[in-house]
Every structure is written in C-alpha cells, then in structure tokens.
C-alpha positions, 0 to 999 in steps of 0.5 A: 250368254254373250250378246252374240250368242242371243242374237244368234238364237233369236235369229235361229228361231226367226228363220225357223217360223219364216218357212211355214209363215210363208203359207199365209199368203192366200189367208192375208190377201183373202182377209184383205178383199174380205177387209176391204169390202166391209170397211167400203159398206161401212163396217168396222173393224174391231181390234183387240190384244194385251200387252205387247199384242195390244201395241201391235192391235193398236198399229193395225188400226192407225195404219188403216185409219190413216194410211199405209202407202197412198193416200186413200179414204180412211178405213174405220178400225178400232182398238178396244184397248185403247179407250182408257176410260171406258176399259177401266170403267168395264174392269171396274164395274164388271171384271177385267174378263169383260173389257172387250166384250161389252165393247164389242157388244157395243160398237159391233155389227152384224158382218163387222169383223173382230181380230183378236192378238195374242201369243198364248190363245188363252187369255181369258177377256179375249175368249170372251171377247170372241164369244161376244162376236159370235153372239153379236154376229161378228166375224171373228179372226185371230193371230195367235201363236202355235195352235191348238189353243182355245182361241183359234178354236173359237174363231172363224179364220187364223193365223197361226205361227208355229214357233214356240218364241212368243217374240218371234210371234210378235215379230210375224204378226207385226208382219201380218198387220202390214201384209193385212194392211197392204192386201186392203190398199191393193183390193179397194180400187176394185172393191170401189169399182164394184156395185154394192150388192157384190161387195158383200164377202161371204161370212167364213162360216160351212153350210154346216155352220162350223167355222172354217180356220185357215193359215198356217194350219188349214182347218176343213170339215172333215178335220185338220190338215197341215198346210 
C-alpha cells in the first residue's frame, strides 16, 4: 500500500465520523457550563485513560489548569494517570484493575466529575473506576468509541464516535477535549457572575435515577434513539 494510499483511507474514515460528531455540540457546550460551574464551587475534575487516551486525558487537565485562550483562574483538574508513584504503588499492592479507582476514592467529592477516555469501552481499571464514582457520588462522563460498550452503559453522559478506527477516535476526542475546554472558558463569566446557590448544575441522573447518556447516541427513559 503506497504512502498516498493510507493517507487517503484515513482521511475516507475521518470524513466519515465528522458527520455524525457534529451532533455533540449541545453535549460539549452542556458539560462545559456543567464543568464550569463545579470547578468555580471548588469541585474537581478528575481524568483518566490508558495509553494514547492517557496522553490526551493528560492535555485536558494542563489545558484547564492553565489555559486555553485567556488568561482566567486556574481550574482544578487531575490526571489519575499521571501520578507514577502512587499508580505503581496501587498496582502493586492492589492490582492494576484498581489504579484509578482507589484514587478516585481518594481525591472524589460528592458532585466531582470523572471523565474517563477510551476507544474500546472495555477496559477493565476503567469500569472500575466508574464503579467508584458512582460509589463515591461522582458524576461520571466518558468519550469512547462506537457504542454499545460496557462503559458507556456505566456512565451518566457520553460521547461516542461512531467509527470503527480507533485513530480516527483519538483524533475526535482531542477535539472534544478542546471543544470541553472552549465551552468552560465561554460559561465562567457568567458562572462568576451568578450567586452560589444557582451555580449548583443538576446531577445528570432521571427521577427514576437511571443515568441519562447523550452525544452521539441519545440515551432516554424510555430507551435509545439515535440522533
């Protein structure tokens, strides 16, 4: 196959996805003011991924740590991953399902937010991880690849890209993770502005308190419709 050749599939499969990831506009500008509103009440966000997700996870928190555009407060945010000590110290002593977990255990607050990465949806230290949340009260988002999979089912919200090239699904969630990030700049002047007892967002769960999933595919009560 000739150099051209691959570049030509690649871009076949990108063009492919784009069309359908339009559709998570209204899912990233909602977890932005979501975002925006816990970060300002002092929340965090917590981030996990393996592997090349782990690298893009990692680009989420410095982009809100620091910044994107302007100059603005820092916004906590923390890659599980990244901690070297403490993650081979949990693998060690307690199995590389729980690395995450435990340190979602430790740093997560009622009404935090965990947004997990992945392509697959099944990797195992992050349905755990997602378990902990739920445990521990966190709300619990994820970009994954094409669903079903187990972890979109575990979640609150998801984005999903539809396409079978896990490449082509790093390369969306790198556009997420800018898009995330653009949507929080864009809602905290008037996260700011607003009194503390209406920043609080709703939790993302229905009244029957199943987990609502939005994005790509829209997840309602009374089942799945694509959008």
């Amino acid at each position: 196959m000739t150099a051209g050749t691959l570049l030509d599939a690649h871009l076949a499969n990108l063009a492919a996805a784009l069309l359908p990831y339009r559709e998570c506009e209204q899912l990233l500008a909602r977890w932005g003011e979501t975002l925006a509103r816990r970060l300002v009440d002092g929340g965090r966000l917590l981030v996990a991924g393996n592997g090349g997700s782990a690298a893009e996870a990692q680009h989420l928190t410095a982009e809100l740590v620091g910044k994107l555009h302007d100059d603005r407060q820092p916004l906590s945010a923390i890659a599980l991953h990244a901690e070297t000590s403490a993650l081979t110290a949990i693998g060690n002593d307690y199995g590389y399902d729980e690395i995450f977990a435990r340190q979602v255990r430790a740093h997560g607050r009622p009404d935090d937010i965990l947004l997990l990465l992945t392509t697959s949806g099944t990797s195992t230290n992050l349905l755990t991880a997602a378990h902990a949340a739920h445990d521990t009260g966190l709300r619990c988002w994820a970009f994954t690849g094409p669903t079903p999979n187990p972890l979109a089912d575990l979640c609150d919200d998801v984005l999903a890209v539809p396409s079978p090239d896990s490449q082509v699904v790093q390369e969306l969630h790198l556009v997420s993770t800018h898009l995330l990030c653009e949507y929080v700049e864009q809602a905290l002047p008037a996260v700011l502005a607003a009194p503390a007892n209406r920043r609080r967002a709703p939790t993302g769960h229905t009244r029957s308190g199943r987990p609502v999933r939005t994005g790509v595919e829209v997840v309602l009560d009374g089942g799945q419709v694509e959008a």
